[in-house]
TORKOLLO-471644 format. One record per residue (C-alpha): x, y, z; chain. Coordinates in steps of 0.5 Angstrom, whole numbers. Example, Ala and Ser with C-alpha at 12.3 -4.5 7.8 and 13.67 -1.06 7.14 Angstrom:
<pts>
px | py | pz | unit
25 | -9 | 16 | A .
27 | -2 | 14 | A .
</pts>
This chain:
<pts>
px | py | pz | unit
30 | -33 | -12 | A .
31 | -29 | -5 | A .
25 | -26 | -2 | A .
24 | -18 | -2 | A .
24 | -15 | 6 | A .
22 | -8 | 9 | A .
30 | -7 | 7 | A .
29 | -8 | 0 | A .
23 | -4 | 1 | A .
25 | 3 | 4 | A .
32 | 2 | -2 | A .
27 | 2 | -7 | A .
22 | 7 | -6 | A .
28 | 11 | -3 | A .
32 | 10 | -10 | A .
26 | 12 | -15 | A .
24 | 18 | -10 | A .
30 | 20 | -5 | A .
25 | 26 | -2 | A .
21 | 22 | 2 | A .
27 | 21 | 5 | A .
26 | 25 | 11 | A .
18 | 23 | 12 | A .
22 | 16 | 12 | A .
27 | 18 | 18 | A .
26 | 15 | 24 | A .
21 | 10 | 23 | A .
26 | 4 | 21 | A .
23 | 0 | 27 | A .
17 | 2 | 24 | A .
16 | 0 | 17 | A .
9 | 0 | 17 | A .
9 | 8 | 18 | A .
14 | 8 | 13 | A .
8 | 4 | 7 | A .
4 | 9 | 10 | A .
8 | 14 | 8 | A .
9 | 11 | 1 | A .
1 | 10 | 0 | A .
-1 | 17 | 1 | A .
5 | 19 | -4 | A .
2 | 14 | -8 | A .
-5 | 17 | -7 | A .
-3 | 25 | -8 | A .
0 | 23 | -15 | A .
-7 | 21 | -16 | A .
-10 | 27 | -13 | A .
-6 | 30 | -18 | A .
-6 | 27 | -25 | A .
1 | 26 | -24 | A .
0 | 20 | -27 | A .
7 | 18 | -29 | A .
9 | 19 | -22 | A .
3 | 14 | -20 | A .
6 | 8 | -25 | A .
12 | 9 | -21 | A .
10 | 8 | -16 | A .
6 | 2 | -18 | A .
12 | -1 | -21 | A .
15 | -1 | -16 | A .
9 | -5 | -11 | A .
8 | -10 | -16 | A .
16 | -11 | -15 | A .
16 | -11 | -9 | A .
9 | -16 | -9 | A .
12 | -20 | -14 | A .
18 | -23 | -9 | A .
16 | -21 | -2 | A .
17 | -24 | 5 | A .
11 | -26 | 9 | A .
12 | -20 | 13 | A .
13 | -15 | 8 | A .
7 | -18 | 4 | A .
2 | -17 | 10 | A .
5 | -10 | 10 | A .
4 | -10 | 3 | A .
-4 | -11 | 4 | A .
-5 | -8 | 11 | A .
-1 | -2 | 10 | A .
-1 | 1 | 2 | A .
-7 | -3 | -2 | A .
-11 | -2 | 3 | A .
-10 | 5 | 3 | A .
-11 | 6 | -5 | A .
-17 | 10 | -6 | A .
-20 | 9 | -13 | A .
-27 | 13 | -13 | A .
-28 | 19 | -16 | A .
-26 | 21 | -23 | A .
-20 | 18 | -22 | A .
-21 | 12 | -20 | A .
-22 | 8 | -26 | A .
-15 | 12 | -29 | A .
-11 | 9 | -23 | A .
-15 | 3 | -23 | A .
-13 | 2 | -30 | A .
-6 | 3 | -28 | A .
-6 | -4 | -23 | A .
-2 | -9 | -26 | A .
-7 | -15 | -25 | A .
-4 | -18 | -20 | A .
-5 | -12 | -15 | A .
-12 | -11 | -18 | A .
-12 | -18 | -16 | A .
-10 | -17 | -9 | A .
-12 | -10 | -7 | A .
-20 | -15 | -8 | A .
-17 | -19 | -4 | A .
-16 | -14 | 2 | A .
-22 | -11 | 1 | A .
-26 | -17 | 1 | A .
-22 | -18 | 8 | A .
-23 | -13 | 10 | A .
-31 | -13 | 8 | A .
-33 | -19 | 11 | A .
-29 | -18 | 18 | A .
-33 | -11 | 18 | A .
-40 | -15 | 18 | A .
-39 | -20 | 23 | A .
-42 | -19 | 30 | A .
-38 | -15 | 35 | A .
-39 | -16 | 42 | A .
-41 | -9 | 46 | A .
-33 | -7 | 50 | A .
-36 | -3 | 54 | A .
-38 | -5 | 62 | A .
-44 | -3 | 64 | A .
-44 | 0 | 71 | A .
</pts>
């Protein structure tokens, strides 16, 4: 089974939604912007109840998870699951919607992400 890479990303995404080709132009070097891009559409159609575009959008990312490259899967993480909100109202709705193995791995960020958060940080500044 080939590995999945930012290619296969941008094609599947393009194809299932063809009018975010404009917001991905430009940003080929890029293709953390670009998960970006598609992380906020995936969250405006929760936004909206728009619930059946939402399940595309999670179709398409469990997809993608399911068979991505390393670098594709770290971008996964940083730059689309780590931006779904699943607060509010909606929250249990668009939860519900993960497959388990995004569930699975969008817990995995945040716990990441939670555990980085509490460790001590050395002060930067430069004391004159």
């Amino acid at each position: 089974m080939d590995l999945l890479s930012f290619p296969d990303f941008r094609a599947a995404v393009l194809a299932e939604f063809p009018q975010l080709s404009d917001e991905f132009q430009g940003d080929d070097d890029i293709p953390h912007v670009q998960l970006g891009v598609f992380a906020r559409f995936t969250q405006a159609a929760k936004g909206r109840a728009d619930w059946q575009t939402y399940e595309r959008c999670v179709r398409i990312a469990d997809c993608l998870f399911a068979r991505a490259s390393g670098d594709l899967e770290s971008a996964l993480y940083v730059a689309y699951l780590e931006h779904l909100d699943f607060a509010g109202e909606r929250g249990p709705k668009a939860w519900s919607l993960l497959t388990p193995e995004l569930q699975a791995a969008w817990r995995r960020i945040t716990r990441s992400n939670e555990k980085r958060a509490a460790l001590p940080h050395k002060d930067k500044r430069r004391h004159p």
